[in-house]
C-alpha positions as CSV (number, residue, x, y, z in Angstrom):
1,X,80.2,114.8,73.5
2,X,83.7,113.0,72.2
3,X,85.6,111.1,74.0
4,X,89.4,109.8,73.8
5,X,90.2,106.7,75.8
6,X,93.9,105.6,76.2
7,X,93.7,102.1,77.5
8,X,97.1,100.6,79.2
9,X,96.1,96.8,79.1
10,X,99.5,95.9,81.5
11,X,98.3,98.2,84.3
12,X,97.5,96.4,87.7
13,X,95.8,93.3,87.5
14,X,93.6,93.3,84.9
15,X,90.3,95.2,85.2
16,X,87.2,93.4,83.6
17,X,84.6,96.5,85.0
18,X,86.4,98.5,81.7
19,X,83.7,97.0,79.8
20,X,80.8,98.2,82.1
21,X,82.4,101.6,82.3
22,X,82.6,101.9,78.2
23,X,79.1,100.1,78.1
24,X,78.0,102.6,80.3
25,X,79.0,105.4,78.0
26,X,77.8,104.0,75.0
27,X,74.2,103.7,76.3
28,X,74.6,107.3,76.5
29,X,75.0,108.0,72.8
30,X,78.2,109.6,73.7
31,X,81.1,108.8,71.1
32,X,84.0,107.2,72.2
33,X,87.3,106.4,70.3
34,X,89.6,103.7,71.7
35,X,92.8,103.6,71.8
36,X,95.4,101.4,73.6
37,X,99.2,101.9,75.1
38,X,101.2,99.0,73.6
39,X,104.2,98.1,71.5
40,X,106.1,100.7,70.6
41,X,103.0,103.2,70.0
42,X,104.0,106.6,72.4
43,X,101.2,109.2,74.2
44,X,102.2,111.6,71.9
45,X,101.4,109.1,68.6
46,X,97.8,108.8,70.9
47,X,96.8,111.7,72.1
48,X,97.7,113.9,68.9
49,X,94.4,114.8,67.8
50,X,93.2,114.8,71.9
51,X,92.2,118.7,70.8
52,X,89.2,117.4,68.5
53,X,87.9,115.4,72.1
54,X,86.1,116.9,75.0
55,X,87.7,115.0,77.4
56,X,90.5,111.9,77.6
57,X,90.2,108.8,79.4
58,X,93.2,107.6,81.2
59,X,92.8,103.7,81.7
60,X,95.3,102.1,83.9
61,X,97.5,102.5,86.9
62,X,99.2,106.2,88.1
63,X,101.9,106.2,85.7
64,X,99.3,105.8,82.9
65,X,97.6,109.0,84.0
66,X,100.7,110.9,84.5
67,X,102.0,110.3,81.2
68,X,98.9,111.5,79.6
69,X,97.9,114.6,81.5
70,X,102.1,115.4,80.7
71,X,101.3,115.0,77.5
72,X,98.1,117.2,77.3
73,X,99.7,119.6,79.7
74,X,98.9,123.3,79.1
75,X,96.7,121.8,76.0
76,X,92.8,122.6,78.3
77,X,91.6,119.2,77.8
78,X,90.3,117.6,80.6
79,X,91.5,114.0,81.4
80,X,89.1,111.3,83.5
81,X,90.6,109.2,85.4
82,X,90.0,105.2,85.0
83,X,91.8,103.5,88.2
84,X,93.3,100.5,86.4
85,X,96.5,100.0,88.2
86,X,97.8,98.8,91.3
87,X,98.1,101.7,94.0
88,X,95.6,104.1,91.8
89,X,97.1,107.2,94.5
90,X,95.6,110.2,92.6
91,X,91.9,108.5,92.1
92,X,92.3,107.8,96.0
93,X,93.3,111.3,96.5
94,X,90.5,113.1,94.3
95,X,88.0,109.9,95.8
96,X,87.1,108.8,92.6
97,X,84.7,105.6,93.0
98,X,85.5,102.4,92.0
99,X,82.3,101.5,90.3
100,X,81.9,101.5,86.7
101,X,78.9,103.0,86.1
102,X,79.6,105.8,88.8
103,X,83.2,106.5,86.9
104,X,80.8,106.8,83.4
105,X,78.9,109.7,85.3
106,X,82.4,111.8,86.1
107,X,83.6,110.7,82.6
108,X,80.8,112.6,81.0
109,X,79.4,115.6,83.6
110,X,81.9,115.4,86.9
111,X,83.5,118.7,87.0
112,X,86.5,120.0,85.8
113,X,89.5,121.2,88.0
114,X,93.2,122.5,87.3
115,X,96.0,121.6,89.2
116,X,99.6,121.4,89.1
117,X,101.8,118.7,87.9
118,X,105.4,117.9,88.1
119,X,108.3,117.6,85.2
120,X,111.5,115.8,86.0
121,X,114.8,116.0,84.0
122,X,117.4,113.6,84.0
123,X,120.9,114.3,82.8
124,X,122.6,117.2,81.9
125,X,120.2,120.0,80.4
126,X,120.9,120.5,76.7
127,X,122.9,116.8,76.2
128,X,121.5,113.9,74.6
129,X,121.4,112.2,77.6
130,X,118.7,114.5,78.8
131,X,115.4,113.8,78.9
132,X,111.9,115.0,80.5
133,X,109.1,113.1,82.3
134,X,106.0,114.4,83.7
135,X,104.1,113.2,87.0
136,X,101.1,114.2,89.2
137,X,101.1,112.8,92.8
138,X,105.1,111.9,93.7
139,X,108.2,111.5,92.5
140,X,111.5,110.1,94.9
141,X,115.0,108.9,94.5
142,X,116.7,106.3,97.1
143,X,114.4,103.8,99.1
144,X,110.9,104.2,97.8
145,X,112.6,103.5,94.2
146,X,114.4,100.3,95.6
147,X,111.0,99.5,96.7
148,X,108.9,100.2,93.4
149,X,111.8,98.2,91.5
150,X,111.0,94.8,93.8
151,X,107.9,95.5,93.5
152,X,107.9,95.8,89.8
153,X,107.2,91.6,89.9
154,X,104.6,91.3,92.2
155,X,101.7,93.8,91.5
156,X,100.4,91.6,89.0
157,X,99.8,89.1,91.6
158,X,99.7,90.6,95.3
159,X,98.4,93.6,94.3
160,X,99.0,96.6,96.2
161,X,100.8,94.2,99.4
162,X,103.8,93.9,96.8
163,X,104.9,97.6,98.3
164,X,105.1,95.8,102.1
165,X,107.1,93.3,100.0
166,X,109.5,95.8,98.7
167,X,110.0,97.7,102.1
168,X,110.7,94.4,103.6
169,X,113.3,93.0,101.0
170,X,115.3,96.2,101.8
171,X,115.6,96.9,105.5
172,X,118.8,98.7,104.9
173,X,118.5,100.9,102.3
174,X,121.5,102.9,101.1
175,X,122.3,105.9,102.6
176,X,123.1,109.0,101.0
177,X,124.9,112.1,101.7
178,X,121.9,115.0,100.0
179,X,122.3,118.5,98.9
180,X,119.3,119.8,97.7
181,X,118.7,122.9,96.2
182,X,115.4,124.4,96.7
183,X,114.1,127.9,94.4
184,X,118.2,128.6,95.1
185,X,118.7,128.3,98.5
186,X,120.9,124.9,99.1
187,X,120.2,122.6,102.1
188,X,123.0,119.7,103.0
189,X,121.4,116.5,104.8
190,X,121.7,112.8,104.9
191,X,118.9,110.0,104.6
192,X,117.6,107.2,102.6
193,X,115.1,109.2,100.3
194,X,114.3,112.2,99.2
195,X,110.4,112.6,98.1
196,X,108.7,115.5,96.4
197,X,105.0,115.1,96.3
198,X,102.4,117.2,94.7
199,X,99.6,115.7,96.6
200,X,99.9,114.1,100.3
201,X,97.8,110.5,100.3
202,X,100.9,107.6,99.0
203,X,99.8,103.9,99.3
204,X,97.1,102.8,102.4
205,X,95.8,106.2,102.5
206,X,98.6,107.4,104.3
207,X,99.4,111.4,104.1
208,X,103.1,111.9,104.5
209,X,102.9,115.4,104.6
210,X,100.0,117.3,107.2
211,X,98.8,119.1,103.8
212,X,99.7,119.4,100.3
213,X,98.2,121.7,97.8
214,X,98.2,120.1,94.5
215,X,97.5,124.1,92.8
216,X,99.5,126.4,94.8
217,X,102.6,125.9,92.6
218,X,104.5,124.4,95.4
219,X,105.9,120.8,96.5
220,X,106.9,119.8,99.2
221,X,110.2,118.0,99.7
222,X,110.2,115.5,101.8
223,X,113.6,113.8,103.5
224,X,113.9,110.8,104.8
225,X,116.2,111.0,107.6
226,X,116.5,107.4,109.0
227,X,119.0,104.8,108.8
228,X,116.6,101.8,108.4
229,X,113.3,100.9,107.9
230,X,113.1,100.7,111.6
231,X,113.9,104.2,112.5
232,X,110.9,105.2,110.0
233,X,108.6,102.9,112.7
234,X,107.6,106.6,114.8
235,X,106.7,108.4,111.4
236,X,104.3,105.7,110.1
237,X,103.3,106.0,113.6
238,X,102.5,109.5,113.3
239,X,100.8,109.4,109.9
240,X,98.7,106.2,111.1
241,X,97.5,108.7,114.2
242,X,96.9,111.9,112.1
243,X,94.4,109.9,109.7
244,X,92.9,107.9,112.7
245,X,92.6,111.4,115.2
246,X,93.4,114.3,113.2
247,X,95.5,115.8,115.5
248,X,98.3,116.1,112.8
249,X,101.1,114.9,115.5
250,X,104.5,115.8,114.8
251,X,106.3,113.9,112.0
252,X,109.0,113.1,113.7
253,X,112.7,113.5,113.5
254,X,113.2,110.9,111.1
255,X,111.6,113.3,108.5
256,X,112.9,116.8,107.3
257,X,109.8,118.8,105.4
258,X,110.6,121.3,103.2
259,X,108.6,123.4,100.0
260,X,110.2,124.6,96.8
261,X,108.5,124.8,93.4
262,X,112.3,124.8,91.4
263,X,114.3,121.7,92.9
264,X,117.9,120.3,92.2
265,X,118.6,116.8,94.0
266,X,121.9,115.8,93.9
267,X,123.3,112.6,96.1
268,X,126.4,110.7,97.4
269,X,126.1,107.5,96.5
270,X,123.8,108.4,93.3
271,X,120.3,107.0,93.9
272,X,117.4,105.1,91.8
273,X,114.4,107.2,90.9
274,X,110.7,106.5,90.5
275,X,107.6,108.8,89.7
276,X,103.9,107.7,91.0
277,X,105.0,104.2,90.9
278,X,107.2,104.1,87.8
279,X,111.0,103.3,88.0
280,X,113.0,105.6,85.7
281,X,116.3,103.8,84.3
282,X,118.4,106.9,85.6
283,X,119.6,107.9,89.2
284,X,120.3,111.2,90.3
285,X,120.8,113.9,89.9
286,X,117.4,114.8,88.8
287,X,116.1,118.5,88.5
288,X,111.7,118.7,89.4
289,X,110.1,121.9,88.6
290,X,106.5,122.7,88.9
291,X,103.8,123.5,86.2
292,X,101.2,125.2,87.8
293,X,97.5,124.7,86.4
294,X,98.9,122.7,83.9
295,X,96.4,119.6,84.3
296,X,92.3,119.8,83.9
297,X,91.0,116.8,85.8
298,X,87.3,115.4,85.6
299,X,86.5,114.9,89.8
300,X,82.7,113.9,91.4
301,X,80.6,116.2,92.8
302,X,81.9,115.0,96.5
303,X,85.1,116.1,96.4
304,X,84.3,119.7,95.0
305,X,81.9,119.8,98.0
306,X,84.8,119.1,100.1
307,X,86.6,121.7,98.6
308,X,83.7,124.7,99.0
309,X,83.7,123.8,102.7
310,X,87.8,124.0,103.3
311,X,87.5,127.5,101.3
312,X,84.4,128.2,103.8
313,X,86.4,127.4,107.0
314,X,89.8,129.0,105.9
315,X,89.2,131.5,103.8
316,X,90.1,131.1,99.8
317,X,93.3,129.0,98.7
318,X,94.8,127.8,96.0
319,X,92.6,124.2,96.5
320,X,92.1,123.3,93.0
321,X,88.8,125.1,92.1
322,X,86.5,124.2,89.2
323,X,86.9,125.5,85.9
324,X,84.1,125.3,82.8
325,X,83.8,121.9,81.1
């Protein structure tokens, strides 16, 4: 077996277990080829051979494994995921361990599963201006961008508490007049965000959706309807109680649900955006379209397991489902 590791040495806050995880490896006999995000080097200059590997390593926070599994979308190579960064959101969805030698076992036998992922254009289609970006778990415009931008300063020092910061430093977000159009049909609304998330767990292992499939070619959109922080008090309320009783209360009027695969956001007052912790330098209006079974992901055994027994209880899904390795 080959392997590819991209290696984004800025993610998070440091990560000294790297080593054990490529020593790990290497005990194995398994080849692995190093390479590392930095300068002006670009995940297409890296992963342009990634064909020749049987699966690529993505080392570093969420946006580091976004932008590679965007890059080797549609391309069948399977990524592993290496939780280097601050919120790590998709390894904490997929439960991916945190210790090194356990993350060498997935990296070299875990199984493979598709799922979706998520492109985002910026701009007017077809201008220069335009341009594409690629994530897996969320992408937002309005307060949770305003937050990822304060935050921007802090996660190399607080860690994952630099979020709490960020809410906190803006208690009155601006407010935006929203018209969203979703596979064609347009909806009109008002809030402080709009969020469309391919999988459900965000930061503290908090679902802000009841369920999201992250392979049935669907997101859902996700407004946030409140005036301040403090209206969005009841919802975190709910979402605490659903992961504590799972009872899956109701979300609350501060929240408006909806699921599109094909969405337009447009807003008044124009808005920030971020994707799975990254803040774009663009606002809206931004265009998010799905790409389903465009990602191969390397998961442990566990969550597989957890999959068979959803299928068992409900009947088949779209659940991301294994695939050969």
């Amino acid at each position: 077996m080959r392997l590819l590791a991209i290696v984004n040495l800025s993610s998070g806050q440091s990560d000294a277990g790297l080593y054990q995880f490529l020593r790990a490896i290497g005990r194995t006999g398994t080849e692995i080829t190093l390479r590392f995000l930095a300068g002006g080097t670009t995940m297409r200059d890296l992963l342009r051979d990634a064909e020749e590997f049987d699966r690529v390593v993505a080392a570093g926070g969420d946006g580091t494994v976004s932008g590679v599994c965007y890059e080797l979308r549609n391309r069948n190579v399977p990524v592993v995921i290496y939780p280097a960064g601050t919120a790590n959101l998709l390894a904490l969805n997929l439960g991916m361990p945190i210790d090194p030698a356990e993350l060498a076992h997935i990296a070299l036998s875990g199984s493979i599963i598709t799922t979706d992922l998520g492109e985002i254009e910026i701009g007017e289609p077809g201008t220069p201006d335009s341009r594409r970006t690629g994530f897996t778990i969320v992408t937002g415009a309005g307060f949770d961008a305003r937050i990822m931008e304060t935050a921007q300063d802090l996660k190399q020092t607080i860690g994952a508490a630099a979020y709490l910061v960020g809410a906190m430093q803006n208690i009155a977000p601006t407010i935006s007049r929203f018209r969203l159009t979703l596979d064609g049909r347009e909806v009109e609304t008002e809030g402080i965000a709009v969020l469309v998330a391919n999988f459900a767990k965000l930061q503290f292992d908090l679902s802000i959706t009841h369920h999201s499939d992250p392979a049935d070619g669907v997101f859902e959109v996700v407004v946030l309807r409140s005036k301040n922080v403090a209206e969005l008090i009841p919802a975190a309320w709910a979402v605490l109680l659903d992961r504590m009783t799972g009872s899956h209360p109701d979300r609350s009027t501060s929240l408006e649900i909806h699921s599109a695969s094909d969405i337009l956001i447009e807003a008044d007052p124009p808005l920030p955006v971020q994707y799975d912790g990254e803040l774009l330098v663009a606002t809206t209006p931004m265009r998010v379209k799905a790409l389903p079974g465009a990602a191969q992901l390397a998961v442990p055994k566990a969550y597989t397991d957890k999959l068979e027994k959803q299928e068992k209880r409900s009947g088949p899904t779209q659940t991301p489902r294994p695939v050969s390795s």
